[in-house]
C-alpha positions in Angstrom: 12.4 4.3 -46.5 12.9 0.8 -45.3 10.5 1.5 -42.6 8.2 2.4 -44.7 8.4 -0.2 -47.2 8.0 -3.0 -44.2 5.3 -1.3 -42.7 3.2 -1.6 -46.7 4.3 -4.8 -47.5 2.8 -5.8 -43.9 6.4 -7.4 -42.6 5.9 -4.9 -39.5 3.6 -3.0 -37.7 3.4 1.0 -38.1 3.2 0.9 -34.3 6.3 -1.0 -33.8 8.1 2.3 -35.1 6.4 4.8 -32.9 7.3 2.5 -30.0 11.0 2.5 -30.3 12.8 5.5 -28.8 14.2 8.0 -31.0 17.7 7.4 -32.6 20.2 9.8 -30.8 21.2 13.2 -32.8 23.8 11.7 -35.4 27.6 12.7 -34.7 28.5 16.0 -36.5 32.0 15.8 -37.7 34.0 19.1 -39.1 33.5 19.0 -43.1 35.9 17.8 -45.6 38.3 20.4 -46.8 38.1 20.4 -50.4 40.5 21.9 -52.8 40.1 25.8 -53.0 37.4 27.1 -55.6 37.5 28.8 -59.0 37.0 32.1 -57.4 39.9 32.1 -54.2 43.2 32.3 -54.8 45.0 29.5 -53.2 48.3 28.8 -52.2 50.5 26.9 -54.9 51.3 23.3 -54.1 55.4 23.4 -53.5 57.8 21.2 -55.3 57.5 17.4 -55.8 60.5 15.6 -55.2 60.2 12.7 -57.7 61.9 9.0 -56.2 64.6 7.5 -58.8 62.3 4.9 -59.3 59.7 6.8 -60.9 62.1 8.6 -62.4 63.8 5.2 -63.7 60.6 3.5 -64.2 59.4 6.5 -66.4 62.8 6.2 -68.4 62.1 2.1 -69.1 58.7 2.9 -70.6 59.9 6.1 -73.0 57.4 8.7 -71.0 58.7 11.8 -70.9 60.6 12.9 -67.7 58.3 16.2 -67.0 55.5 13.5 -66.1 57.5 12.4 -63.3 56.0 15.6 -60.9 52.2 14.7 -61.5 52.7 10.9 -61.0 54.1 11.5 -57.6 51.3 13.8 -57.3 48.6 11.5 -57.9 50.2 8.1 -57.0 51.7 9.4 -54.0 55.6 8.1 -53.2 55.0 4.6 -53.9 53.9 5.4 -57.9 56.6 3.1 -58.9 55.3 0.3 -57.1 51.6 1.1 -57.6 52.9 1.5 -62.0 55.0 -1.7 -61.6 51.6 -3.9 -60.6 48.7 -1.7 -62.8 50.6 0.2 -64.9 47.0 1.4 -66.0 46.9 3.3 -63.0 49.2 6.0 -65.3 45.2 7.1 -66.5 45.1 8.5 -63.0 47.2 11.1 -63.7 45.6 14.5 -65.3 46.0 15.0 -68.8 47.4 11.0 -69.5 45.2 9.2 -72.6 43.9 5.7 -73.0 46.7 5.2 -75.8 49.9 6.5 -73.9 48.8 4.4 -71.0 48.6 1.3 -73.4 51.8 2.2 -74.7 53.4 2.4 -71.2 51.8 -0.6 -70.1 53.3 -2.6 -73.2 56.8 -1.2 -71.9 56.2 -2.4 -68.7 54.6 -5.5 -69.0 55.7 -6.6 -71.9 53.5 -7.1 -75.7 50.9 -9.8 -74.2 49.3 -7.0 -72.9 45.9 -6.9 -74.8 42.7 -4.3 -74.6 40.7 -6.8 -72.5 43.0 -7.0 -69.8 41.0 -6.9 -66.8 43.3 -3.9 -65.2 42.7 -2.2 -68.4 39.3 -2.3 -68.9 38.7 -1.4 -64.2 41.1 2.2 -65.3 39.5 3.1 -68.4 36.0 2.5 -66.9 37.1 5.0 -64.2 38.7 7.0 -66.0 35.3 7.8 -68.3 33.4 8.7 -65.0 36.5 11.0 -64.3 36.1 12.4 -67.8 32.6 12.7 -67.3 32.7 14.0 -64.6 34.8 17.0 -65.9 31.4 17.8 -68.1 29.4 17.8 -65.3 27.9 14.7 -64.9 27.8 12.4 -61.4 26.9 9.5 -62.8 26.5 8.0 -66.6 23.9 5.7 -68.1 25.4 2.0 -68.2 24.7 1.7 -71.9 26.6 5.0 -72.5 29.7 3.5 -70.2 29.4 0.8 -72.4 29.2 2.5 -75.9 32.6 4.5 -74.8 34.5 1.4 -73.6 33.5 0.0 -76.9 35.4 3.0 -78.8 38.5 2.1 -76.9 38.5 -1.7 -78.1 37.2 -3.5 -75.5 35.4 -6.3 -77.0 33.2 -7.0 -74.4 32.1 -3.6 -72.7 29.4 -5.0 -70.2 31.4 -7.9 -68.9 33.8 -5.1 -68.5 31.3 -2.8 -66.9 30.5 -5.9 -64.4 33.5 -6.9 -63.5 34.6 -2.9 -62.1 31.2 -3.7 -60.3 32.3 -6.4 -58.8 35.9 -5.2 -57.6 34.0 -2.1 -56.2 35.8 0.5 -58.5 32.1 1.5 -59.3 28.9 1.8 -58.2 25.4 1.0 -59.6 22.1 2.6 -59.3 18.7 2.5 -60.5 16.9 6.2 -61.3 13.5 5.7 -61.7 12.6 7.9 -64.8 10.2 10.4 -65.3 6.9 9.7 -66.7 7.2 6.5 -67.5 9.9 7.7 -70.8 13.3 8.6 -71.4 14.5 12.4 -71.6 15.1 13.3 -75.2 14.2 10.2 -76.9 11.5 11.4 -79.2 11.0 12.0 -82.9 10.3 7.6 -83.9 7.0 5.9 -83.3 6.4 2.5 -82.6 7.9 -0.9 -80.3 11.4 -1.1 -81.7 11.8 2.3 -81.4 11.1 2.7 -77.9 13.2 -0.3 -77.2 16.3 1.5 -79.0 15.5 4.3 -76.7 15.4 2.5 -73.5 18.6 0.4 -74.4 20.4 3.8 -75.1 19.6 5.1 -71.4 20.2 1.7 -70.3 16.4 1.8 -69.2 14.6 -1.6 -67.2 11.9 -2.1 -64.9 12.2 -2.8 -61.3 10.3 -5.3 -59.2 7.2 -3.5 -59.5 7.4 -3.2 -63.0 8.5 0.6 -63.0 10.3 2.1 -65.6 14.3 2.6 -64.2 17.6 3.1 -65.7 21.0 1.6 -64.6 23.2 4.5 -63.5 26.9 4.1 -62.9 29.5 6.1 -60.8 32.3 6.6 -58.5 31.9 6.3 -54.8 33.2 10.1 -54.1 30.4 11.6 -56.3 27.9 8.8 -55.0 28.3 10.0 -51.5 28.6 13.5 -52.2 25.0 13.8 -54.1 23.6 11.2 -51.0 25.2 13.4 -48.2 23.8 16.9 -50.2 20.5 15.3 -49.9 20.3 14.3 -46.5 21.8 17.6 -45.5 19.1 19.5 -47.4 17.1 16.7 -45.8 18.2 17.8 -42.0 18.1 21.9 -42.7 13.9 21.2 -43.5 13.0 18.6 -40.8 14.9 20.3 -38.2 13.9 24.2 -39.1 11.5 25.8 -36.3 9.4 28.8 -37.7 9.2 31.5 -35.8 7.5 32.2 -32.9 4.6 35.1 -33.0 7.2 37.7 -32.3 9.9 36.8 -34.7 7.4 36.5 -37.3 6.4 40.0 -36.5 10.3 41.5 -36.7 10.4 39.4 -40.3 7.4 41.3 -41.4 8.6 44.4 -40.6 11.8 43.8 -42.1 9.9 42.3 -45.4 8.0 45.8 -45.8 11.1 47.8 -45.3 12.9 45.6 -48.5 14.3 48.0 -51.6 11.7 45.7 -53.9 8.8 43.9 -53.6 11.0 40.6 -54.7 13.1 41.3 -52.1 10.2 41.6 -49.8 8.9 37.8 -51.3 12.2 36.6 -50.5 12.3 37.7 -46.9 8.9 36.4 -45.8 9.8 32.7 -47.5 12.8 32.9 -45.6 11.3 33.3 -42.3 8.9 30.2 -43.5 11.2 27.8 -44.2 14.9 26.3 -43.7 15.2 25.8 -47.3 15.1 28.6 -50.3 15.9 28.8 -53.9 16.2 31.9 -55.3 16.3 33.0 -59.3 17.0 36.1 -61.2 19.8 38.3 -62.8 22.7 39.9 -62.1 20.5 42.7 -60.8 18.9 40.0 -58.2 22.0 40.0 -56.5 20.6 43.1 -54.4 17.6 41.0 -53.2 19.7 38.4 -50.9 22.1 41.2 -50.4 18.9 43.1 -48.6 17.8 39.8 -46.9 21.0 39.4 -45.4 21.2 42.7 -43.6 17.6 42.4 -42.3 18.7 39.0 -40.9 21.5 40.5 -39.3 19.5 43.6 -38.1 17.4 40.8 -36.3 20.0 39.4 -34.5 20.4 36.7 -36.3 24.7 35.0 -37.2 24.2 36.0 -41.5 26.5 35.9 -44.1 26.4 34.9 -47.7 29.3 33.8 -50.3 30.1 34.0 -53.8 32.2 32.0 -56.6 35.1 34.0 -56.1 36.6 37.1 -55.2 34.9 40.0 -57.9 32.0 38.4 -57.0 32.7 39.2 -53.4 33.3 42.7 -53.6 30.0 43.2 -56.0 28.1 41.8 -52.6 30.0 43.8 -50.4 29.1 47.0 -52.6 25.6 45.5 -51.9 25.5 45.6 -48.2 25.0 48.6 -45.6 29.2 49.2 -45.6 32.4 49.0 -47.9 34.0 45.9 -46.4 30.8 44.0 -46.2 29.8 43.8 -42.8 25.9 45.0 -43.2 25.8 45.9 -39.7 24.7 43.5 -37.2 27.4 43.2 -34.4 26.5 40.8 -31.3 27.4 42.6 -27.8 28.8 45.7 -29.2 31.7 44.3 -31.0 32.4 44.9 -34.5 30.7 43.1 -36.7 31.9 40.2 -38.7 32.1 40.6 -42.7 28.8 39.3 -44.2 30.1 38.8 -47.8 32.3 35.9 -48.3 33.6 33.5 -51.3 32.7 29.5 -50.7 36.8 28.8 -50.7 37.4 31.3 -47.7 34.1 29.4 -46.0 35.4 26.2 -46.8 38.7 26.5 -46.0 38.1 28.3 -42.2 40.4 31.7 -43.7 36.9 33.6 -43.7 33.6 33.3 -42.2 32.7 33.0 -38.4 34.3 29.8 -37.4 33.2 26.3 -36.3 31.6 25.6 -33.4 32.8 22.7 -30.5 30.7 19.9 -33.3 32.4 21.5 -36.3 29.3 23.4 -37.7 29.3 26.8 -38.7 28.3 29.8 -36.1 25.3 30.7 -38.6 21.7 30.8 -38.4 21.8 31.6 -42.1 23.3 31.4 -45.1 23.3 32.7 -48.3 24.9 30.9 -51.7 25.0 33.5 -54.4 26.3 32.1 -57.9 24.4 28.6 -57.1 24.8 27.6 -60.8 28.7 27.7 -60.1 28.6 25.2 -56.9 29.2 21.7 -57.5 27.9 19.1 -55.9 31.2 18.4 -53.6 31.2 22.0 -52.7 27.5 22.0 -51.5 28.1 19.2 -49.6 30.5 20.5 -48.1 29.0 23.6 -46.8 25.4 22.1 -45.6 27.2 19.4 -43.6 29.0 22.0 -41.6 25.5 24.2 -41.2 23.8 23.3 -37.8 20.6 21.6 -37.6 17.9 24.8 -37.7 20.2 26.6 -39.8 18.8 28.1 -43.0 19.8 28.1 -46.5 19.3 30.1 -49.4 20.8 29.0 -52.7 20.8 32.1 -54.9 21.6 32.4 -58.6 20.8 32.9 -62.5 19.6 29.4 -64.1 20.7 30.8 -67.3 24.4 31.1 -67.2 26.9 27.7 -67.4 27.3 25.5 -64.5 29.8 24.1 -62.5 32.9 23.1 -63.4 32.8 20.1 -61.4 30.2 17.6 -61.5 26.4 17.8 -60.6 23.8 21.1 -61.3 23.1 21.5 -57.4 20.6 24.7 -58.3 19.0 23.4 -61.7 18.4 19.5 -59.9 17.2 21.7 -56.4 14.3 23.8 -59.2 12.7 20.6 -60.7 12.4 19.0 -57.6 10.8 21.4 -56.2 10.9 19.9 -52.6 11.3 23.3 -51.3 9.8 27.8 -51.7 11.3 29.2 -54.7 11.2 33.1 -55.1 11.9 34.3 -58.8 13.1 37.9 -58.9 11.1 40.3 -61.0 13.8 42.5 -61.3 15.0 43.2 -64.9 18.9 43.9 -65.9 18.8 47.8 -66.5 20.4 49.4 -70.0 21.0 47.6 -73.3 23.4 45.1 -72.3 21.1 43.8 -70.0 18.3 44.1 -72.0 19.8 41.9 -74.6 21.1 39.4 -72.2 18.2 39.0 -70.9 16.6 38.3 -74.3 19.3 35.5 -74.6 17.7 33.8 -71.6 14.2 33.0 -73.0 16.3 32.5 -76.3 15.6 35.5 -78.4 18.7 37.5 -79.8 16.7 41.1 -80.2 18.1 43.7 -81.4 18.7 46.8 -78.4 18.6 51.1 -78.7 22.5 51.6 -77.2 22.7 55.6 -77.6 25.9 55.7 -75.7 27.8 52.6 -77.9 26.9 50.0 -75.3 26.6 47.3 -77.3 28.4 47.1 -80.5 28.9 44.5 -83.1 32.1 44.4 -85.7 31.5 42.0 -88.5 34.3 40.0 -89.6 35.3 37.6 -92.9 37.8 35.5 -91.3 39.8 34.4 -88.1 42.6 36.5 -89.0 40.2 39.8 -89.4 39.3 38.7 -85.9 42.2 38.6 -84.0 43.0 41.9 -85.7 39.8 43.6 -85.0 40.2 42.4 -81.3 43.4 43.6 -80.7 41.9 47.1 -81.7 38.8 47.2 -80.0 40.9 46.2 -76.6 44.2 48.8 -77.0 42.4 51.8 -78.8 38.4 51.7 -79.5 37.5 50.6 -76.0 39.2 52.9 -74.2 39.2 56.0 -76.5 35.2 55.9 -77.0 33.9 53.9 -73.9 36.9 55.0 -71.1 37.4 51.7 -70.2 41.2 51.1 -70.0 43.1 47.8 -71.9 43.3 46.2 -68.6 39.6 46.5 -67.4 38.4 45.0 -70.8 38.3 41.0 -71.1 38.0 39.6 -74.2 36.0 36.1 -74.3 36.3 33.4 -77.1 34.7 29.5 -77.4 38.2 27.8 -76.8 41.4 27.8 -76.2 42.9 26.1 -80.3 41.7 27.6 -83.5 42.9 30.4 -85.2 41.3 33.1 -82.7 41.0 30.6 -80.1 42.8 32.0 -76.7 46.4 30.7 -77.5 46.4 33.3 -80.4 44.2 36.0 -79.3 46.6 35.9 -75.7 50.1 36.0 -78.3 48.3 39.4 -79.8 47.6 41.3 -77.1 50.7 40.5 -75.5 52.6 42.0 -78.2 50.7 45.0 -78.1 49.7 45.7 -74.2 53.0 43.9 -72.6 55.5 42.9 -75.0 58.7 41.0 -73.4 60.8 38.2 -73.9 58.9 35.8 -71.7 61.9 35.2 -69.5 59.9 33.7 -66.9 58.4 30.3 -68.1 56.7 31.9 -71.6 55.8 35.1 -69.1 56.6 38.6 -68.0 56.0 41.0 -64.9 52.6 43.0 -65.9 51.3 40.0 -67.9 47.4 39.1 -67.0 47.3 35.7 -66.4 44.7 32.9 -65.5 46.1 30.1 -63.2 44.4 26.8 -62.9 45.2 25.1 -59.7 43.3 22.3 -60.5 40.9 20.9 -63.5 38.2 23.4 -64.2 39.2 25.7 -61.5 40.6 29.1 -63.0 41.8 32.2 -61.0 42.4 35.6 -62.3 45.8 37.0 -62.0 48.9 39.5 -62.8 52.4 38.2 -63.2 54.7 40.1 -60.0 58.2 38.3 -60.4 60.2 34.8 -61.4 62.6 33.1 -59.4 64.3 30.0 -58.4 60.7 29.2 -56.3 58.7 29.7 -59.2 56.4 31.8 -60.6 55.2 35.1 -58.6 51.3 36.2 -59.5 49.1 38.5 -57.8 45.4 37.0 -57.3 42.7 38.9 -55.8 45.2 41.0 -53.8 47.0 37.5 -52.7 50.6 36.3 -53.7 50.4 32.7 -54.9 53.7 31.3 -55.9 53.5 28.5 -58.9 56.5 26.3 -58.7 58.8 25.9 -62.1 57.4 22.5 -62.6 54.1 23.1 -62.4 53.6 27.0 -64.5 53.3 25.2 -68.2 50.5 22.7 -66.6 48.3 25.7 -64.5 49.5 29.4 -66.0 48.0 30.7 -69.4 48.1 33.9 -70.4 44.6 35.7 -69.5 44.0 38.7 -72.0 41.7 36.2 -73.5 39.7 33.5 -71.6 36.8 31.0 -72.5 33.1 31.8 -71.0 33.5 28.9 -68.9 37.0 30.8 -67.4 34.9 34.1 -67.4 31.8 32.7 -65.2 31.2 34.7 -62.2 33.6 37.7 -62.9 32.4 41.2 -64.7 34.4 43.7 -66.4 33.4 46.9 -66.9 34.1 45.7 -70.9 33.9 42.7 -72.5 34.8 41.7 -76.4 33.4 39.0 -77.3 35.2 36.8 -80.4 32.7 34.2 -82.5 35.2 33.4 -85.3 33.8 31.2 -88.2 35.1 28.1 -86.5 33.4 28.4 -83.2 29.8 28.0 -84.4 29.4 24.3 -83.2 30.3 25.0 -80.1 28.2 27.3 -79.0 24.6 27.3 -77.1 22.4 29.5 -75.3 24.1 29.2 -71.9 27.4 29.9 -73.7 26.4 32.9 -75.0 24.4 34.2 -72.3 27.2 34.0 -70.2 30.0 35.4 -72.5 27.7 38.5 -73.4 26.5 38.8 -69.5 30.2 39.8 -68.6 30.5 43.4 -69.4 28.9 45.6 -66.9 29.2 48.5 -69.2 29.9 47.6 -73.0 29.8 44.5 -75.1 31.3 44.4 -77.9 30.9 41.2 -80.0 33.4 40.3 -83.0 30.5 38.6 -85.1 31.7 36.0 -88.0 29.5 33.0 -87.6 26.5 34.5 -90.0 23.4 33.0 -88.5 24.9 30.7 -86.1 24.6 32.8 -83.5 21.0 33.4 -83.6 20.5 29.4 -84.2 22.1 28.7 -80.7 20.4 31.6 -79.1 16.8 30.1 -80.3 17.4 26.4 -80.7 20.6 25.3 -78.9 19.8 24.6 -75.2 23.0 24.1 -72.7 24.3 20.1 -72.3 21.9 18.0 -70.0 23.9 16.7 -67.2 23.5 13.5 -65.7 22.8 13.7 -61.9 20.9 11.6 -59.0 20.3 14.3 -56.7 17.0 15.3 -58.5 16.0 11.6 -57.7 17.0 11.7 -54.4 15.3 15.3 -53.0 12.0 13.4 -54.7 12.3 10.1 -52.8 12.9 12.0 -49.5 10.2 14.0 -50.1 7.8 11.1 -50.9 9.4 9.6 -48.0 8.7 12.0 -45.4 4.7 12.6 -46.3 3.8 9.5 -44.9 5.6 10.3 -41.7 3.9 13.6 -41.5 0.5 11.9 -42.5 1.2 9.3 -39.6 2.2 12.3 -37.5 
């Protein structure tokens, strides 16, 4: 981009560039290892021994002595001294607030300390982009960093914005905007109005008088988006397309595809290093097919999924049981072709790394896109080799990622690369309906064999009531589908059928016990959450001095004592955004009166998409539901990557024009 802004401003002659040699292949270096994802089941981090300073330090303030564990833990051994000099950094530490940290810092350093303190205002500026992060967004407007400093007291939020600038705990970035406008900012006419709009979006104008916005974020986000891009970048530029008789093998395995959307996606993949593929839960069968008739033609295939159920669904997909699709090289047998991105990312599954650290793959396949963040995707195109291709597949529909960014939905508008949109509907009535959902219209479906059934409620308690039926006796007398096969889904985890209460029910009836293991029993269904956002689907084996014993997607993770209140809940009941990228053969869904406001058409496309057999849905929020269905569109997220496929696209057609 430099280049080609000194060649147009006339600092440089195009010809200068064509006479220098060609930089030297860039050093490939084995990718990050990033914490396991939602779907794997990782190994428990063992006991933290906490220093007697900390422990002391922790004491002197009044914090509570369980905080001890998660300050070493995100501090590292020297928390006391890093708390002794910013004791703001205690924000740092999950699940701390703005107003325990002030109250620690006054213990520490005494009642001078005052909401403009300069350490103060550098944490709780990072600690927003943490939050915000944790919503999905990579970045934030700087008006809207401003506005939230400004709820916490700081009296001056832009000189406090600045000054985190300045001392590098942030960085700064100008997104030139769309059309000339701001996103969302209609319904007032007139001057002042736009300028209220622009100064909410933190909107200016660059050099060339261009409409931009000042966007602000962390460095680890900031360099996962740039890297994403520039690896997306790479896979395109370096792609070869195949030679007269590769394109004849990719024909012939395009006309032997189950569906003539299969058949689309197969020919776009022989075109190009870079594919985006839409559709359903029924879809999935489309880059299942491509990925067997990439292995049939020799070529290293595999794909992965959010987590483990989603695994097994592929592997159902492909040519054998355990997933292999045929395909082995020399003879041998062949490698497993279904995969989840946490065995990929961590080296347990997949083909291995080759002497520069990428993956042995000539192609491969993302399924459950929404679900990958953008530190995930990173991850995985850094370590494909140049040539490689990539096909991120997934439904636009359902929620996104628990981290930060919306890799598939920023990847769609750019449109910087073939997109095949499956034509292939959801069969029965739960799938007709969900479907429905996804253009927002709640329609009413034909379910002869009870496939869909709603139970009208009065209140929360009628709720948890009629739940705790449904799951232990109407389920699985008039469906078949046993108590432990059926997952009940409600908006959150408070309220009074929120998951805390609707998990205290159904443990009294399905596996009553004293809880004599941290609150928990053997045989109780559980959810652990490793890390922030993350959740993993388990059973409760044993308790012992070690810890607590679960069973996760047929792997024995051990939770140590200190950490099971923090990561284990009970799992009877989840939220949708627990539920993504699972199915049970039955779902209940539970809209109690007080979860109208917080739902939307993603949520409830999602929560209703989860039974692969029946849904039934525990209605008491009158018409709210059909409001969010029609009018309620899922949370924008704040992201650069859109910004920066565009500007490498725009980028490279002058080099392909000079070409």
């Amino acid at each position: 981009m430099a280049a080609v802004r000194a060649v147009e401003s006339g600092e440089r002659s195009a010809a200068e560039f064509f006479a220098e040699p060609r930089p030297a292949p860039r050093a490939r270096r084995p990718a990050p290892r990033p914490a396991p994802a939602p779907g794997g089941a990782p190994a428990a981090e063992g006991p933290v021994a906490v220093p007697e300073g900390v422990v002391a330090l922790l004491a002197e303030a009044g914090a509570p002595p369980s905080l001890g564990a998660r300050v070493v833990r995100a501090l590292g051994e020297g928390a006391e001294e890093v708390l002794r000099a910013d004791p703001w950094q205690l924000l740092s530490v999950p699940g701390v607030r703005p107003e325990q940290a002030d109250g620690f810092a006054r213990a520490v350093r005494g009642p001078e300390c005052g909401p403009d303190d300069e350490l103060r205002t550098r944490a709780l500026t990072v600690w927003l982009l943490e939050r915000a992060a944790l919503s999905g967004h990579t970045v934030l407007p700087s008006a809207s960093l401003a506005a939230e400093l400004a709820r916490y007291a700081v009296s001056d939020p832009d000189g406090a914005v600045a000054a985190a600038l300045d001392e590098g705990a942030v960085l700064a970035f100008e997104d030139e905007t769309e059309g000339g406008g701001v996103a969302g900012a209609g319904g007032s006419e007139g001057p002042d109005a736009t300028e209220a709009a622009e100064a909410a979006e933190g909107l200016g104008a660059d050099g060339d008088g261009r409409p931009v916005r000042l966007l602000l974020g962390l460095e680890r986000y900031a360099l996962a988006e740039e890297g994403l891009a520039e690896g997306l970048a790479r896979l395109g530029s370096t792609f070869v397309p195949p030679d007269e008789a590769e394109t004849e093998g990719w024909e012939k395995a395009a006309a032997a595809a189950p569906t003539p959307s299969a058949a689309e996606l197969v020919r776009a993949v022989a075109r190009s290093g870079l594919v985006v593929h839409t559709g359903g839960e029924a879809a999935r069968a489309e880059p299942a097919a491509l990925v067997a008739a990439a292995r049939s033609l020799g070529l290293r295939a595999c794909a992965v999924t959010h987590g483990e159920d989603g695994r097994r669904r592929l592997a159902e997909l492909l040519a054998s049981p355990d997933g292999t699709a045929g395909g082995g090289e020399g003879g041998g047998e062949p490698a497993p072709a279904a995969l989840t991105v946490d065995g990929l990312l961590t080296d347990r599954e997949g083909p291995g790394r080759d002497e520069e650290g990428a993956y042995a793959l000539d192609l491969l396949v993302v399924l459950d896109a929404p679900q990958l963040d953008t530190e995930r995707a990173a991850a995985l195109v850094e370590s494909l080799p140049d040539g490689a291709r990539l096909v991120l597949s997934g439904d636009p529909h359902l929620l996104g990622a628990a981290g930060p960014g919306q890799v598939l939905t920023d990847l769609l508008a750019a449109r910087v690369c073939p997109q095949v949109v499956s034509r292939t509907p959801d069969p029965g009535p739960v799938g007709e309906l969900v479907s429905g959902i996804g253009v927002g219209e709640l329609n009413r479906v034909e379910a002869p064999g009870r496939e869909v059934v709603i139970v009208p409620v009065h209140d929360a308690g009628e709720a948890v009531h009629r739940t705790v039926q449904l799951v232990s006796d109407s389920v699985p007398r008039a469906i078949g589908v046993p108590a432990e096969r059926t997952q009940v889904i409600t908006p959150g985890h408070g309220g009074a059928a929120g998951t805390r209460v609707l998990n205290a029910a159904l443990k009294e009836r399905l596996n009553p016990g004293p809880g004599r293991f941290g609150g928990f029993d053997p045989g109780d269904r559980v959810v652990h959450a490793p890390a922030p956002g993350r959740a993993v689907p388990g059973t409760v084996v044993s308790g012992d001095a070690e810890g607590l014993r679960l069973e996760c997607a047929g792997r024995t993770v051990v939770v140590p004592r200190d950490r099971v209140a923090d990561t284990v809940r009970h799992g009877w009941a989840l939220t949708a955004h627990q539920a993504v990228g699972t199915r049970w053969p039955a779902a209940v869904v539970v809209l109690p009166g007080d979860a109208a406001r917080a739902l939307d058409r993603a949520w409830v496309y999602t929560a209703f998409g989860r039974g692969e057999r029946h849904l039934s849905v525990v209605h008491g929020v009158d018409q709210a539901l059909q409001r969010a269905v029609a009018q309620v569109p899922a949370p924008e997220r704040t992201t650069r990557l859109r910004a920066l496929l565009r500007a490498q696209a725009a980028a490279a057609r002058p080099a392909e024009r000079a070409d």
